[in-house]
C-alpha positions as CSV (number, residue, x, y, z in Angstrom):
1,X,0.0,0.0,0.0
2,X,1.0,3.5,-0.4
3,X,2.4,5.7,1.9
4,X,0.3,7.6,4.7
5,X,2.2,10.9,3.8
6,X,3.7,10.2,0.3
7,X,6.2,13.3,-0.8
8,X,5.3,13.7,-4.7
9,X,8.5,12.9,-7.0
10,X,8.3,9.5,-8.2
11,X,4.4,8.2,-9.6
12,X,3.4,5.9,-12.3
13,X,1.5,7.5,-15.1
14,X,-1.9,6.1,-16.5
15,X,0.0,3.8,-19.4
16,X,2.6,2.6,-16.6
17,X,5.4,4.1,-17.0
18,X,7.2,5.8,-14.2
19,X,6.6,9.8,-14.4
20,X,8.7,11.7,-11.7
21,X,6.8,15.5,-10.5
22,X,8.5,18.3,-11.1
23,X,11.5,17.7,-8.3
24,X,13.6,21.0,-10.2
25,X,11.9,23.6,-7.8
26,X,10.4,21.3,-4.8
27,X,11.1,24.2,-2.1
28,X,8.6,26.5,-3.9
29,X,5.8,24.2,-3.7
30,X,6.5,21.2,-1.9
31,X,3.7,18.3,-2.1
32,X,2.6,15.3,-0.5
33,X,-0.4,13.2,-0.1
34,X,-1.9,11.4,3.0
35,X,-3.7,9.2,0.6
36,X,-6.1,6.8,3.4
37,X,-7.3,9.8,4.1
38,X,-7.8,11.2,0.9
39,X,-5.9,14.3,0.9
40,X,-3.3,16.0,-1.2
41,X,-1.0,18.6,0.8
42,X,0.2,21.9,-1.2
43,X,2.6,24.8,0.1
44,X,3.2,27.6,-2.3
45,X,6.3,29.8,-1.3
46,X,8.2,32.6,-3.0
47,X,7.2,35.2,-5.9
48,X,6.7,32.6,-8.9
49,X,7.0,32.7,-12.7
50,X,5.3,30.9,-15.5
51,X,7.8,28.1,-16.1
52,X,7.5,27.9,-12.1
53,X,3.3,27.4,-12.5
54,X,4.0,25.2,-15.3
55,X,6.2,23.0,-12.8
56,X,3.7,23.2,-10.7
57,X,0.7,22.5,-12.6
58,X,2.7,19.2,-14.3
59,X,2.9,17.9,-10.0
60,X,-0.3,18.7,-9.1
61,X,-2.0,17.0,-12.1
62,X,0.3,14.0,-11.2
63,X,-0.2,13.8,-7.4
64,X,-4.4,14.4,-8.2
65,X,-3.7,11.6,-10.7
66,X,-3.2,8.9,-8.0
67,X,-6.7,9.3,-6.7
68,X,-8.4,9.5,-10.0
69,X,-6.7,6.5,-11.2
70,X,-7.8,4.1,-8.6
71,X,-11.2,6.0,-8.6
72,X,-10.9,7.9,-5.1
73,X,-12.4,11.5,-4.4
74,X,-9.6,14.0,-3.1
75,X,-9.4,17.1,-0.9
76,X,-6.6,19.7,-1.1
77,X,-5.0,21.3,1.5
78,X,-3.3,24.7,0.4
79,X,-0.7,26.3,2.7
80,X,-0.5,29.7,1.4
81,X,0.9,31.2,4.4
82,X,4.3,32.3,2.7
83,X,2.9,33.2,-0.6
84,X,2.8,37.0,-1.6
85,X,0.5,38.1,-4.0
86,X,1.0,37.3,-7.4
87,X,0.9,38.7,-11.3
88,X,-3.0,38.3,-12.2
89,X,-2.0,36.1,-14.9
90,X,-0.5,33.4,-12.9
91,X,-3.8,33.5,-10.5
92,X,-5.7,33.2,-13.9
93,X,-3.6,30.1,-14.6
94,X,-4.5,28.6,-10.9
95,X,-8.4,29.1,-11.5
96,X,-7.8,27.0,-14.9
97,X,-6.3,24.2,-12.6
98,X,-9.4,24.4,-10.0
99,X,-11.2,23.3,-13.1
100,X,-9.0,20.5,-13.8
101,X,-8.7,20.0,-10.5
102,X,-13.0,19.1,-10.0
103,X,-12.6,16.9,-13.4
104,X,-10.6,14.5,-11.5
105,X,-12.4,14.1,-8.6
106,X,-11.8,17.3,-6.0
107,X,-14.6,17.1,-3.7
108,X,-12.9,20.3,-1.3
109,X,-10.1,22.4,-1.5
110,X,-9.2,24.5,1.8
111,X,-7.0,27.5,1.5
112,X,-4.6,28.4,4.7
113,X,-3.6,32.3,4.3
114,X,-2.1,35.1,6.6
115,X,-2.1,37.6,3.4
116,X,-5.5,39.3,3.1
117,X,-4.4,40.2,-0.3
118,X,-3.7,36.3,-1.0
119,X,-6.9,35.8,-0.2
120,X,-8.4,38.7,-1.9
121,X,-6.6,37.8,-5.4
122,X,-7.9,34.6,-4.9
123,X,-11.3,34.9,-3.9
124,X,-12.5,34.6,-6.9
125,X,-12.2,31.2,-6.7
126,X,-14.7,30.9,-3.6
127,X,-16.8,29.2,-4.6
128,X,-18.7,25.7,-3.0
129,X,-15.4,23.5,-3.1
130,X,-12.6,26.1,-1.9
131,X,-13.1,27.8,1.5
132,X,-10.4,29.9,3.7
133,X,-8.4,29.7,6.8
134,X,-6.1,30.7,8.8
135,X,-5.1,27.3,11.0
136,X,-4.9,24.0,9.1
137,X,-7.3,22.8,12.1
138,X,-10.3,24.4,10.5
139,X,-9.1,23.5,6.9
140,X,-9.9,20.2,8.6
141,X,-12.7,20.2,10.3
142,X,-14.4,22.0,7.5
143,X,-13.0,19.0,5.5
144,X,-14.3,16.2,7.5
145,X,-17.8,17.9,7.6
């Protein structure tokens, strides 16, 4: 069985072959999943550029991937806590991920912040599955409802 807390590097792709995650910039968005529980882990540091979303699209999509292949729903758990605002045009780029994010099987996705402007840039994605916080123990609990 997997991993409770599986860091995201190394994952086999739908066709089998081995696919590793994006490990070039892993300190500017570490993942990991606690897949019994059916949760994928995100932390999103630093000012980023588009090869740096790309990266990070590329992981995501392959940690969500995991779930989706075997058929399981999936929270996400988004530390945004040392993550300063952003060009618009990457947020636009995020939304277009919450999409592909549903497709495979997102049921929730709670958002940790301490920026107010973090949250503000990215409140346009409030909408039924994405919800903020400031403590990952009512990311949780809202979660588990």
């Amino acid at each position: 069985p997997p991993p409770s807390r599986h860091s995201c590097c190394t994952m086999v792709r739908p066709d089998g072959v081995m696919a590793h995650a994006a490990p070039a910039v892993p300190s500017v968005f570490p993942l990991s999943s606690d897949f019994p529980a059916g949760l994928v882990y995100y932390k999103l540091t630093k000012r980023w550029n588009r090869e740096t979303y790309r990266l990070y699209h590329e992981a995501m999509v392959l940690e969500m991937n995991r779930f989706r292949n075997l058929g399981r729903p999936f929270c996400l758990i988004g530390d945004l806590t040392d993550f300063p605002p952003q060009p618009q045009d990457l947020n636009d780029m995020r939304a277009e991920l919450v999409v592909v994010a549903q497709s495979m099987g997102m049921r929730k996705c709670a958002v940790i912040y301490s920026n107010p402007i973090t949250k503000l840039q990215l409140g346009r994605l409030s909408e039924q599955a994405y919800a903020f916080f400031t403590s990952e123990k009512d990311a949780l609990a809202w979660i588990n409802e």
